[in-house]
Legacy VTK file of the C-alpha trace (Angstrom):
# vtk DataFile Version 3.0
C-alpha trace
ASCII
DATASET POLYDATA
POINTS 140 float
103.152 51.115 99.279
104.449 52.016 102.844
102.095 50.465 105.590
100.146 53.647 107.515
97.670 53.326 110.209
94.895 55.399 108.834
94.090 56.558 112.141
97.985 57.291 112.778
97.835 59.127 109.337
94.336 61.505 110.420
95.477 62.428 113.668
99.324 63.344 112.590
97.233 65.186 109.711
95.074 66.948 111.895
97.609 68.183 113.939
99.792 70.077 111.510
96.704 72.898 111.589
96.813 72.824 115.230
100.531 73.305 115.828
101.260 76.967 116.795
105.278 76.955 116.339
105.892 77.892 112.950
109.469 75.764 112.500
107.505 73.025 114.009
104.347 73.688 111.698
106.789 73.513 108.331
108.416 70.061 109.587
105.468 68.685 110.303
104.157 69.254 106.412
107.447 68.673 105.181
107.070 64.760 107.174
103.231 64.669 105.793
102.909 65.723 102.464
104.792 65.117 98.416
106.814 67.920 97.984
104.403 68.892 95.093
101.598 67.627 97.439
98.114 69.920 96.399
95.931 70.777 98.671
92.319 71.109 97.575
89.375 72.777 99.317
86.055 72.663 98.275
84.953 76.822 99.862
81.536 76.404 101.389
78.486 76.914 99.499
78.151 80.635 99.787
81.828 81.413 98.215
80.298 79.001 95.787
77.934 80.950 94.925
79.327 84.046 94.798
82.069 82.456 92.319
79.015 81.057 90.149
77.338 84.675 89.946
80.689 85.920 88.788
80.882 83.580 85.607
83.780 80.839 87.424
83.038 77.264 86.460
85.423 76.151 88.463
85.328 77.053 92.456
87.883 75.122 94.357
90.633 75.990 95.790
94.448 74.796 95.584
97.392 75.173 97.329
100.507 73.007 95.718
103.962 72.139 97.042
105.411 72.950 100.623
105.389 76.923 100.638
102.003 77.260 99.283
100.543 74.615 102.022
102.688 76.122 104.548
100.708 79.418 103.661
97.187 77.805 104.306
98.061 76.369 107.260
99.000 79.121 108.661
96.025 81.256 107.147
93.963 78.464 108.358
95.924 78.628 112.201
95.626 82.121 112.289
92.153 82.536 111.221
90.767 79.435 113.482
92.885 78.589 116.357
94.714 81.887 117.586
91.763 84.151 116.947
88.309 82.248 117.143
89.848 79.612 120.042
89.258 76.357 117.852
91.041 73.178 117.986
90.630 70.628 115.282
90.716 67.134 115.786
90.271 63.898 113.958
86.919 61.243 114.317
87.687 57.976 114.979
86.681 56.624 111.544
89.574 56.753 109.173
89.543 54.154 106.733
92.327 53.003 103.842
91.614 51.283 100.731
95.292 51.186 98.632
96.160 54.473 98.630
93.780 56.318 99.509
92.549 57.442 103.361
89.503 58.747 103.975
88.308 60.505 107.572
85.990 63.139 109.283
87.267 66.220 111.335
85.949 68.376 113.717
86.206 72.142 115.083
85.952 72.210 118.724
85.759 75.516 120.744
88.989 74.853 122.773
87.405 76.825 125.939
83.639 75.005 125.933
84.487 71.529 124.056
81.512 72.215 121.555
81.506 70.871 118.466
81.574 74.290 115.967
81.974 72.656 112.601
83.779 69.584 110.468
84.399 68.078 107.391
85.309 65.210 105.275
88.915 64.906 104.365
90.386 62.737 101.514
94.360 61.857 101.158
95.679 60.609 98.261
98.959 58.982 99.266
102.066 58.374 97.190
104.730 55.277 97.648
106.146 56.491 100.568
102.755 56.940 102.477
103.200 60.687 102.263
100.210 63.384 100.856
100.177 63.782 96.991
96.785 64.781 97.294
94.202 66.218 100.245
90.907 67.013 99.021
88.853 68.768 101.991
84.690 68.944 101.995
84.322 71.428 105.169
80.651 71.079 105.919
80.525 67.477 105.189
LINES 1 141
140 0 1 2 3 4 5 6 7 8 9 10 11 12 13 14 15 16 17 18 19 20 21 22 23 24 25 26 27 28 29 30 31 32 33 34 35 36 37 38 39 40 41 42 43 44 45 46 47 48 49 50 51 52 53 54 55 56 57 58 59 60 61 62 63 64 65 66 67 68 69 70 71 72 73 74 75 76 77 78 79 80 81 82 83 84 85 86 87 88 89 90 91 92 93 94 95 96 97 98 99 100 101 102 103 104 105 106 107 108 109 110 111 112 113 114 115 116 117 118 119 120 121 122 123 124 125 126 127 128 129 130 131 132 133 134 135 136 137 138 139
């Protein structure tokens, strides 16, 4: 397995959501992730549920390969950074063991420098130190 930083890894993952180019957003997932990389979210409680009251066993969320991450970065850029004013960033506390990384994440109102929200993040990391899996616990 390729030697990564896990700290390296967090922040370089972090940043893809932050970048606001969209050429520049697509390389930097194409650098990151498998190209069948899946991303998977776990929605917060209330989507939850509301997926629970409509009969789903299953609520997560997946997006797999480079288009379909592209898309939820984006979504996710969109939604967070260019109309609510967030900024995500990494904690200090990424951690490897083999293949897998492990690391918190924060939202952080770009104009004040509060702390809005986080999460748990878990990468799953093929031979070549690149994404085959990302399972995100926002709220965590």
């Amino acid at each position: 397995m390729t030697e990564i930083d896990p700290q390296d890894l967090a922040r370089a993952y972090i940043a893809q959501w932050n970048v606001p180019d969209a050429t520049e957003r697509r390389a930097a997932i194409e650098r990151l992730w498998a190209e069948d990389g899946t991303h998977i979210l776990q929605p917060p409680v209330e989507i939850r549920e509301i997926a629970a009251g409509l009969g789903f066993d299953r609520t997560t969320l997946e997006a797999q390969g480079y288009d379909a991450i592209e898309t939820r970065v984006t979504r996710s850029y969109e939604e967070f950074v260019e109309k609510k004013g967030y900024t995500f960033r990494s904690r200090a506390d990424a951690v490897r063991l083999h293949g897998l990384v492990k690391f918190g994440w924060e939202a952080v109102s770009a104009e004040t420098g509060d702390v809005l929200g986080g999460g748990l993040e878990v990468l799953v990391l093929d031979d070549d130190g690149r994404i085959k899996a990302d399972y995100m616990f926002p709220g965590a």
